[in-house]
N, C-alpha and C positions, 0 to 999 in steps of 0.2 A: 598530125601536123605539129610541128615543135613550133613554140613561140618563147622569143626572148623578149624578157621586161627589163626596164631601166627606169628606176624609182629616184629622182632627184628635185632637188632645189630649185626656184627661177627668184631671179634679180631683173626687173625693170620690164618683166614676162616675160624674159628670154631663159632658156635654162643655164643655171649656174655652175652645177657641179662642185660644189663646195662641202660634198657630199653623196655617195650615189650607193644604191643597192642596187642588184642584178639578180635573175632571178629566169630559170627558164622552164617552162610549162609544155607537156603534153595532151595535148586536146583530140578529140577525132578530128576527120578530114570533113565532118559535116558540120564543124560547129562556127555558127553562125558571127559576122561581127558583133553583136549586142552581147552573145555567148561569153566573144574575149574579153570585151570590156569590163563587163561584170566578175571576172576570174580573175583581171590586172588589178579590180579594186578590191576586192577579197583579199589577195596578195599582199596588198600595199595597206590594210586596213580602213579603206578608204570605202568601205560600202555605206549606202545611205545618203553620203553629202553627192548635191547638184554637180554636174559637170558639164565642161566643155566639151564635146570630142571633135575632131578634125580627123580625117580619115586623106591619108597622100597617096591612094593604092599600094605601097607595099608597106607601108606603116601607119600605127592609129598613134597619135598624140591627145592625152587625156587629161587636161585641166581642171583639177576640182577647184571648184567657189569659194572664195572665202579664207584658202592657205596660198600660201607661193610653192607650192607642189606640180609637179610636172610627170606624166608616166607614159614611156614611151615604149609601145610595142612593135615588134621587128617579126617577121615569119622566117624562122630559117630551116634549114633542111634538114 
């Protein structure tokens, strides 16, 4: 399973882009949502602090606590 991340900014909770890193991951076909999340915040150095997640079925949006950081994962093929 290929997964693209998108590491950026948010202004007023919305994301900003005033800044973005990209970054694309290969996982198995069995690894589980809790699996990505924890990969995209490893990635993004973001292991440890609390978050938000919101899951849109083809995408997880992952707010951590406490920064105006936003990390958006996408599944592509």
């Amino acid at each position: 399973m290929r997964v693209n991340l998108e590491h950026t900014d948010t202004f007023g909770g919305e994301s900003n882009y005033s800044w973005v890193r990209r970054h694309t991951l290969d996982l198995p076909d069995t690894a589980t949502d809790r699996t990505i999340v924890q990969k995209a915040k490893a990635w993004a150095d973001l292991t440890g602090l609390r978050c938000r997640v919101e899951k849109f079925g083809d995408m997880i949006a992952i707010y951590p606590r406490g920064i105006c950081h936003v990390i958006f994962v996408t599944f592509g093929e």
